[in-house]
C-alpha positions as CSV (number, residue, x, y, z in Angstrom):
1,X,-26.7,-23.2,-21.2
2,X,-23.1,-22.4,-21.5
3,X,-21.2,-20.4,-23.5
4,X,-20.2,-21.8,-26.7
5,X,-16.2,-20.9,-25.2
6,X,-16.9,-21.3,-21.9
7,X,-14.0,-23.8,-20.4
8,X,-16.6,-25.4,-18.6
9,X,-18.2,-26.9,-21.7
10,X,-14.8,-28.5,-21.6
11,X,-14.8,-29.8,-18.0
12,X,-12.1,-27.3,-16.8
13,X,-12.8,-24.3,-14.4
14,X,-10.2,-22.1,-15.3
15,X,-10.8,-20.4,-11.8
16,X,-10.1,-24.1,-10.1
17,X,-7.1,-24.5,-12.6
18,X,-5.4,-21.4,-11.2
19,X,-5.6,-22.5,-8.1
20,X,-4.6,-25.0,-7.9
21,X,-1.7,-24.0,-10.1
22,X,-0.6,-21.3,-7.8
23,X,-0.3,-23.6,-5.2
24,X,3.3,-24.5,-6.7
25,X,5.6,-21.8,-5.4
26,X,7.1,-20.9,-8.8
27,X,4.4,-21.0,-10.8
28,X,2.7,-18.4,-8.1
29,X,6.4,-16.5,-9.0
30,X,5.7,-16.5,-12.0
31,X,2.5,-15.3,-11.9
32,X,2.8,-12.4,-9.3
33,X,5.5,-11.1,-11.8
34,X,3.8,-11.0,-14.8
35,X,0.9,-9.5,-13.3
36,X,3.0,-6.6,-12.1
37,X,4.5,-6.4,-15.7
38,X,1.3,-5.9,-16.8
39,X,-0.2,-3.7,-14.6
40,X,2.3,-1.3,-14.3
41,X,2.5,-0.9,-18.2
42,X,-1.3,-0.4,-18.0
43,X,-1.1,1.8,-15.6
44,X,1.6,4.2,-18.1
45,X,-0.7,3.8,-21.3
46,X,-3.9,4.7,-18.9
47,X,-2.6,8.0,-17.5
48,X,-1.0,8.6,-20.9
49,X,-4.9,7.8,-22.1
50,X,-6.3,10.1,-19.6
51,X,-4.6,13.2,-20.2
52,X,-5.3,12.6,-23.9
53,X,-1.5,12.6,-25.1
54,X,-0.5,9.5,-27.7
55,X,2.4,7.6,-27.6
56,X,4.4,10.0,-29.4
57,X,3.2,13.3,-26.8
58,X,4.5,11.5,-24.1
59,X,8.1,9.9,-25.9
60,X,9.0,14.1,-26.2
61,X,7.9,14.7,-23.0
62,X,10.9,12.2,-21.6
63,X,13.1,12.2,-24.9
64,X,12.4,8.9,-26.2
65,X,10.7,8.1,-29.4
66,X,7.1,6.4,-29.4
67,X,8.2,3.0,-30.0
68,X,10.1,2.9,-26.6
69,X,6.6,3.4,-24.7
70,X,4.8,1.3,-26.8
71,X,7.1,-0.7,-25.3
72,X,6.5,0.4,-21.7
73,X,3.1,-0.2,-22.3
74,X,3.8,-3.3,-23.2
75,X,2.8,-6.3,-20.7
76,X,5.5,-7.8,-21.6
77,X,8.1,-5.7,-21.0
78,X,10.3,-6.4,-17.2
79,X,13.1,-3.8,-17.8
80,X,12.0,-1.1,-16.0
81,X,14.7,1.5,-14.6
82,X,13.5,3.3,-11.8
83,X,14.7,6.8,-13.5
84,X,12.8,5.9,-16.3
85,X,9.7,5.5,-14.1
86,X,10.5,8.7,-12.5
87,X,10.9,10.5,-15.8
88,X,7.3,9.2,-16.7
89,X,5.3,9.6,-13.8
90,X,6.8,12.7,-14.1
91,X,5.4,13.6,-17.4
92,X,2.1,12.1,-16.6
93,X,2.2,14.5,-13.7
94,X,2.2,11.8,-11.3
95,X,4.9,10.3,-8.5
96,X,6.2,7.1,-8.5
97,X,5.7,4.6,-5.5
98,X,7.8,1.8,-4.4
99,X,6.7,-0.9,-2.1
100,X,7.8,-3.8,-0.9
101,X,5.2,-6.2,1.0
102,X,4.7,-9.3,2.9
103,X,3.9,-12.3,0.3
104,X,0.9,-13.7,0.3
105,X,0.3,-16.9,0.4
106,X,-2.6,-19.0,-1.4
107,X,-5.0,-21.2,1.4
108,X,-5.9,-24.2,0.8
């Protein structure tokens, strides 16, 4: 027996729906993007989490107040500045990595 939420119950896989979404090359855009947005503002609120400093700790470390990296934090938010990543990984007593890479492409 299912889950009373499981999308199957439903007749819709949402593992087939992506897919076959990301199959259309904006939509696959569109997705790569936001899942960068959101991992990298993961990524700030876990190293802020692992050295036990809250929001506000780490807004004094890089003179900003505590609503700014709630906002970092934020999956939604795309207007990084690379000095402001600096600054961060910085405090977090880390380094910041850029990358480009080949695309990859969804198979059929």
């Amino acid at each position: 027996m299912n889950h009373p939420n499981d999308p199957r119950e439903h007749g819709v896989d949402y593992r087939e729906d992506l897919t076959e979404r990301l199959r259309d090359p904006e939509f696959a855009a569109e997705y790569r993007e936001a899942q960068h947005r959101a991992s990298l503002g993961l990524k700030i609120a876990k190293l802020r989490a692992e050295q036990g400093l809250s929001q506000a700790e780490l807004a004094a470390r890089v003179n900003t107040t505590q609503s700014v990296i709630s906002r970092y934090e934020s999956a939604d938010y795309s207007s990084y500045r690379l000095d402001t990543l600096r600054r961060l990984a910085e405090a977090l007593g880390s380094e910041l990595v850029v990358d480009i890479a080949p695309k990859t492409t969804v198979r059929n």
